[in-house]
C-alpha positions in Angstrom: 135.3 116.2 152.6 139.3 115.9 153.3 140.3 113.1 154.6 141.3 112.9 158.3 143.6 110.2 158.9 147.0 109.4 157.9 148.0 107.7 154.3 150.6 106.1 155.8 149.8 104.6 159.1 146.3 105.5 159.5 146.4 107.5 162.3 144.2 110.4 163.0 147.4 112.6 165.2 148.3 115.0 161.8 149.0 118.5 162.0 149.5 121.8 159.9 153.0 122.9 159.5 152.5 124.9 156.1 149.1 126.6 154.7 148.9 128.4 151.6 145.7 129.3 151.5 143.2 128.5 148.6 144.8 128.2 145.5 144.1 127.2 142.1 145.0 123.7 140.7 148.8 123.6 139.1 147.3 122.3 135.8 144.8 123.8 135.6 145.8 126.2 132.9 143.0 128.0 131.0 141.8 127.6 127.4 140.9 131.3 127.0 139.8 134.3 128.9 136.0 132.7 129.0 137.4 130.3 131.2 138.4 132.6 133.8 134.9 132.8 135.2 134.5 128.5 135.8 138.3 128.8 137.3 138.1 127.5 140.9 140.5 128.1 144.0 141.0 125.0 147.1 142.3 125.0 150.0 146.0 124.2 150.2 147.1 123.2 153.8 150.1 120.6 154.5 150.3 118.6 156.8 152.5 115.9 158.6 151.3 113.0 160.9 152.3 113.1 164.6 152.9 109.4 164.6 154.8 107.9 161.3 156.2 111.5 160.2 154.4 111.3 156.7 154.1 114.7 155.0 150.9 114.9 152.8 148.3 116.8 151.9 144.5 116.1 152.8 142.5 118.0 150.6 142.2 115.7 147.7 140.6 117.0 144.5 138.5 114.6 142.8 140.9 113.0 139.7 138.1 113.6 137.2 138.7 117.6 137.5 142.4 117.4 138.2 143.1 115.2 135.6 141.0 115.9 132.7 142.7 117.5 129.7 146.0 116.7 131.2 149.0 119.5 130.3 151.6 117.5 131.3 153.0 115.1 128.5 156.2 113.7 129.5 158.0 112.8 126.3 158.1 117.1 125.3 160.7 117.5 128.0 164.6 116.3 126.9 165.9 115.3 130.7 162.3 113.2 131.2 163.0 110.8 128.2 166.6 110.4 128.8 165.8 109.5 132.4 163.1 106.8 131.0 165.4 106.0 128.6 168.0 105.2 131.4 165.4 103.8 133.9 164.4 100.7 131.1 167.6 99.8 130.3 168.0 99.7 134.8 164.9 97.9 134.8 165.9 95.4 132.3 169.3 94.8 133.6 168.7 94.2 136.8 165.0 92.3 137.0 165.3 90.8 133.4 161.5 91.1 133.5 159.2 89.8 130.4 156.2 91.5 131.8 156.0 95.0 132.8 152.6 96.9 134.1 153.0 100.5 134.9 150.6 102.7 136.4 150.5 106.6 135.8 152.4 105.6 132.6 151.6 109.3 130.6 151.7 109.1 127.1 154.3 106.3 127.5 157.8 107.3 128.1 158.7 104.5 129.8 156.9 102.0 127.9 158.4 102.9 124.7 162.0 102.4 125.5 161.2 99.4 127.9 159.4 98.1 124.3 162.3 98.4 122.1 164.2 96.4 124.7 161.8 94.0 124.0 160.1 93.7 126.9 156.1 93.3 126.5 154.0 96.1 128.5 150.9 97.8 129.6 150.3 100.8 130.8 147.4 102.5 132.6 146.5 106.1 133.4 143.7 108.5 134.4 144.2 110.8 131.5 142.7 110.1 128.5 144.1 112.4 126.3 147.5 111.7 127.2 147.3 107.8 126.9 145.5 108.8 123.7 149.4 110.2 123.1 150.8 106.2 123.6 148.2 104.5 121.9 148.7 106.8 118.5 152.0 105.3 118.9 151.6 101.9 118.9 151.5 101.0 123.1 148.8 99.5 125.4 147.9 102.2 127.1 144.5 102.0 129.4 142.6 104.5 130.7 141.5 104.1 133.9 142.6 103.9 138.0 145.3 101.3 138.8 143.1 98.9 140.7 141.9 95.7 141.5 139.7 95.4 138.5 141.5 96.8 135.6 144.9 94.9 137.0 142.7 91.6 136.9 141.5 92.6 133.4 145.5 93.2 132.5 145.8 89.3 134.0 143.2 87.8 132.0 144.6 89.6 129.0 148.1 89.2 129.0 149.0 87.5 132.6 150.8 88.3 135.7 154.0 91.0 135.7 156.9 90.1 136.6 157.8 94.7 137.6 154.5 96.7 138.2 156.2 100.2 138.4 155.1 103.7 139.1 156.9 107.1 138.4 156.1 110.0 140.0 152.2 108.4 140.3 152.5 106.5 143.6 152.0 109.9 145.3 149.8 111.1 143.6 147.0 109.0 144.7 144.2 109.3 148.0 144.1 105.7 148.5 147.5 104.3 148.1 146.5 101.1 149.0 144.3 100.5 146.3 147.5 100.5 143.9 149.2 97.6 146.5 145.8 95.7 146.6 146.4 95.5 142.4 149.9 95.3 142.3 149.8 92.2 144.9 146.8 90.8 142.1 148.9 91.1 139.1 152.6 90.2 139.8 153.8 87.2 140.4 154.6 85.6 143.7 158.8 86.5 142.4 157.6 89.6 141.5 158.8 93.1 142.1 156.7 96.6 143.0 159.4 99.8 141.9 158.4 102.9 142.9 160.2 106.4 141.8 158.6 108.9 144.1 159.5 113.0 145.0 162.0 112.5 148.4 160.9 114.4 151.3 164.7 114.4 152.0 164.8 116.8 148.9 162.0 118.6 149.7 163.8 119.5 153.1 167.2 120.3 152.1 166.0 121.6 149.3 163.1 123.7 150.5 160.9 122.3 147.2 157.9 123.7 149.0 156.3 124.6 144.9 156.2 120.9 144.6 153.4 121.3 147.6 150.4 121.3 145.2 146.9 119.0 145.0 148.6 117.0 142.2 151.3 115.3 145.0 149.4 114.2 147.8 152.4 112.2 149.6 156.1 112.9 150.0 157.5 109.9 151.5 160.7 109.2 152.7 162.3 105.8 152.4 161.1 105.6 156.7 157.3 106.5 156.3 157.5 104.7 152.3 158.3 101.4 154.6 155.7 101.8 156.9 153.0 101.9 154.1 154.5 99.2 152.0 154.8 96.6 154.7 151.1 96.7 155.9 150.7 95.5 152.5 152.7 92.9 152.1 155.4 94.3 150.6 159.3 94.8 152.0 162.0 97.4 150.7 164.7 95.5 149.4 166.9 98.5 147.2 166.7 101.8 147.3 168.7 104.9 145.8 168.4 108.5 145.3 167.5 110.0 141.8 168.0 113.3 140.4 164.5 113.2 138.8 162.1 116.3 139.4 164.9 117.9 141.8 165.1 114.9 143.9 163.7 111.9 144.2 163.5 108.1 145.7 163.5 104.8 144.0 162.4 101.4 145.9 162.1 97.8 144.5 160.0 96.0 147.2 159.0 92.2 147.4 156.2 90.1 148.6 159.7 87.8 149.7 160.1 88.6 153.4 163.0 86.5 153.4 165.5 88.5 150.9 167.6 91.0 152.7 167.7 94.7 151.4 170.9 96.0 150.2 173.1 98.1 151.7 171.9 101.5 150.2 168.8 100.6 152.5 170.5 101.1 155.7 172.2 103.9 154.7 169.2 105.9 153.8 167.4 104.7 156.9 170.6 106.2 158.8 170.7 109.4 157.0 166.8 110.1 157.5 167.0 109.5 161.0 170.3 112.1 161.5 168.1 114.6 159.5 164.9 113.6 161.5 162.6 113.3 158.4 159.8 111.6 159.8 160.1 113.9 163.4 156.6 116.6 163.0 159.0 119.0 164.4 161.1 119.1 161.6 158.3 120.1 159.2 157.2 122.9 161.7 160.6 124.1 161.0 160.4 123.5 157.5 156.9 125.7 157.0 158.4 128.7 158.7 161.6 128.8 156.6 159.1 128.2 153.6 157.0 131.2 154.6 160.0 133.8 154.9 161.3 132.5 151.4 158.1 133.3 149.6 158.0 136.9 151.8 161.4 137.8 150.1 160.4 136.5 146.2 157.3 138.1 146.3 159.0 141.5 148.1 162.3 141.5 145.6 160.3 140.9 142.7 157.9 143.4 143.4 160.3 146.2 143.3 161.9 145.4 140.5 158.7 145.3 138.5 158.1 148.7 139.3 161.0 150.0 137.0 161.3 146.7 134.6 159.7 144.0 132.3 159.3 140.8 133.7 158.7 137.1 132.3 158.3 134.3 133.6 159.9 131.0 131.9 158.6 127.2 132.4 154.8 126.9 133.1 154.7 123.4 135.3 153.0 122.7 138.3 154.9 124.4 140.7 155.2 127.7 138.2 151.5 128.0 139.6 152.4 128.4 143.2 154.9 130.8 142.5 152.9 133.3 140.7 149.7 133.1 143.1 151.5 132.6 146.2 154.4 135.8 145.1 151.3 137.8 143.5 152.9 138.0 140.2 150.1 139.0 138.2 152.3 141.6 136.7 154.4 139.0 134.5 153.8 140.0 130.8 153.9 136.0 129.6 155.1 132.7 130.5 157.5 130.9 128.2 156.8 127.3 127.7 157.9 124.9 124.9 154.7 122.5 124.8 152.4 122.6 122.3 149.9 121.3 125.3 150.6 124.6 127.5 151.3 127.3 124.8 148.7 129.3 124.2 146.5 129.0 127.4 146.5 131.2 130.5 148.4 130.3 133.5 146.4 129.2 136.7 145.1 132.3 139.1 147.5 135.1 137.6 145.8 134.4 134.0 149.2 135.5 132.6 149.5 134.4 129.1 151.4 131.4 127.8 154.0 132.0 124.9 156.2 129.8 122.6 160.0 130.2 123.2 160.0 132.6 120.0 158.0 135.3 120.9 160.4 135.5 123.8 163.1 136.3 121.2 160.8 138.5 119.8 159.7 141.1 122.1 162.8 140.4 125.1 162.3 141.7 128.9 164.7 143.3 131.3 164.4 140.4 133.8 163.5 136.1 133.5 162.0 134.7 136.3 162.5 130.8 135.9 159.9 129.2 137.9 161.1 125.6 136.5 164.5 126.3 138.2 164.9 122.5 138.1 165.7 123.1 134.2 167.2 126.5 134.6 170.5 125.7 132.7 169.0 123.0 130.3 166.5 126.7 129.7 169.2 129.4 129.6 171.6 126.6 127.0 168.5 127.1 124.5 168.4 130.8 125.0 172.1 131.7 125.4 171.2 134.6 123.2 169.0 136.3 126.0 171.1 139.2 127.3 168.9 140.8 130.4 168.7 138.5 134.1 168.0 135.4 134.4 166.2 134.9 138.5 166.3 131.4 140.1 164.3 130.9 143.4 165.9 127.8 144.9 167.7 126.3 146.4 168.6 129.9 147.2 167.0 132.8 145.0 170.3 133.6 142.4 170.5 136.4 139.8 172.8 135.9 137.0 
């Protein structure tokens, strides 16, 4: 059963502003065409609360099925490590820890160059054959939920943390405050809590509505992030926007009500409340604009497959809500690069998944990048590709 109440403030005022429909999970891409039959579809309504303004999504898929045989491994995509890369040496510079813990730590990415900085870590995550990735190369990777146990089984082991961090994980969790109730365990009393999570602020301006999918539960803004953190303890004391996954939020929070937050604090808090983030109306808004947007990709496309050959090009997440939510079971493949995707059948349209070099080999009239977020780092590696390229947001392009 969904849940019924608010992740945020616990309240049971929520609302629908967006629903689309039952769709299949965004990882869940298919071994082979024997899997087709076993593939399941689940309902896929968003909602936001009346009272704190948190957009989130209810229907929360049991982590054992969403999670098992993971697709996603982090380290495959260039801009992921660098930003890892550049997100240790913040980490180090500016809270000098000795200790890090991070949950939803993949097959390491972070850990790794946080390691070589020489900074001792552990990370835990629910996929076992992605933190099978880290420990093949050396890191303390668990497998397992983030909570109260396993963070007092890190304590015993190798003590408190001085950063317990969490990158594009927070949200992805039912209970949230099962993460606070171990990250107030483990860290010390000085400690600090940093959180990278998708902005709703993004989302909005944005109109990232293919990052809507059961994977990211939440999608906080720094308003309705504070709420949560500070029934747990825990107050915001810096924040900034990141470029990360088209647009995202970092926080360091403290158990230390007495240190101020910067100044980037207040000015986020001011911009959110001139955009009215965490005002339900806005998100009504927000689901009609989304439902005209998918009427014109799904319509354009559609006629142009009528007379041309279509691919698609990036088979992530929101890929998946593209193709079932635009109908495009007419795509002849989808390119993707990882060895963990390539080779399988995408979510729902069942369209095949291809290696970049069959692309080269058999070229079609028209490219439809559903992981616009990379289009140019994409169209650099294929500058050889001489039909259309198609980007859906932040406004659909052809070029």
């Amino acid at each position: 059963m969904p849940r019924t109440n608010c992740r945020g403030c616990e309240s049971d005022s929520l609302r629908v502003f967006l629903d689309l429909g039952k769709m299949p999970l965004a990882g869940g891409f298919l071994s082979n065409t024997a899997s087709i039959k076993k593939e399941n579809l689940y309902p896929l309504p968003i909602h936001v609360c009346n009272n704190c303004g948190l957009v989130q999504i209810l229907e929360a898929i049991d982590p054992e099925i969403l999670f098992q045989d993971y697709s996603f491994s982090s380290s495959t995509i260039g801009p992921l490590v660098q930003h890892f890369e550049n997100y240790a040496k913040w980490l180090n510079d500016k809270l000098a820890p000795e200790f890090v813990v991070e949950f939803g730590c993949n097959d390491g990415i972070l850990l790794k160059p946080l390691e070589q900085l020489g900074v001792k870590t552990c990370g835990v995550d629910v996929s076992d054959n992605i933190t099978q990735i880290a420990r093949d190369n050396g890191l303390d990777a668990l497998t397992g939920y983030f909570d109260e146990t396993v963070a007092e089984s890190i304590k015993q082991r190798l003590g408190r943390a001085d950063v317990i961090t969490g990158s594009n994980a927070f949200a992805h969790n039912d209970k949230p405050e099962k993460i606070l109730k171990a990250a107030k365990h483990i860290l010390k009393p000085e400690g600090y809590l940093c959180l990278e999570v998708m902005y709703a602020g993004d989302l909005l301006d944005m109109l990232q509505w293919d990052t809507l999918y059961h994977e990211h539960l939440t999608f906080y803004c720094l308003t309705t992030l504070a709420v949560l953190l500070k029934r747990f303890g825990f107050n915001v004391v810096e924040a900034e926007r990141i470029p990360m996954h088209g647009g995202s939020l970092r926080i360091v929070a403290t158990q230390n009500s007495n240190q101020a937050p910067n100044n980037n604090v207040a000015e986020i808090l001011a911009y959110e409340n001139e955009k009215s983030l965490a005002d339900p109306e806005t998100w009504i808004t927000f689901g009609g604009h989304i439902g005209r947007k998918i009427d014109v990709v799904r319509e354009t496309l559609g006629k142009l497959n009528q007379n041309s050959r279509i691919w698609g090009y990036g088979a992530a997440g929101k890929s998946t809500l593209w193709v079932n939510a635009c109908q495009m079971d007419y795509l002849e493949a989808m390119v993707d690069a990882s060895p963990l995707r390539a080779g399988k059948l995408m979510p729902g349209t069942h369209t095949p998944i291809v290696f970049p070099q069959e692309l080269k080999a058999n070229p079609p009239d028209y490219i439809f990048v559903t992981a616009w977020n990379y289009a140019n780092l994409i169209r650099s590696k294929e500058e050889w590709f001489k039909g259309v390229w198609i980007t859906p947001l932040p406004d659909m392009r052809f070029f």
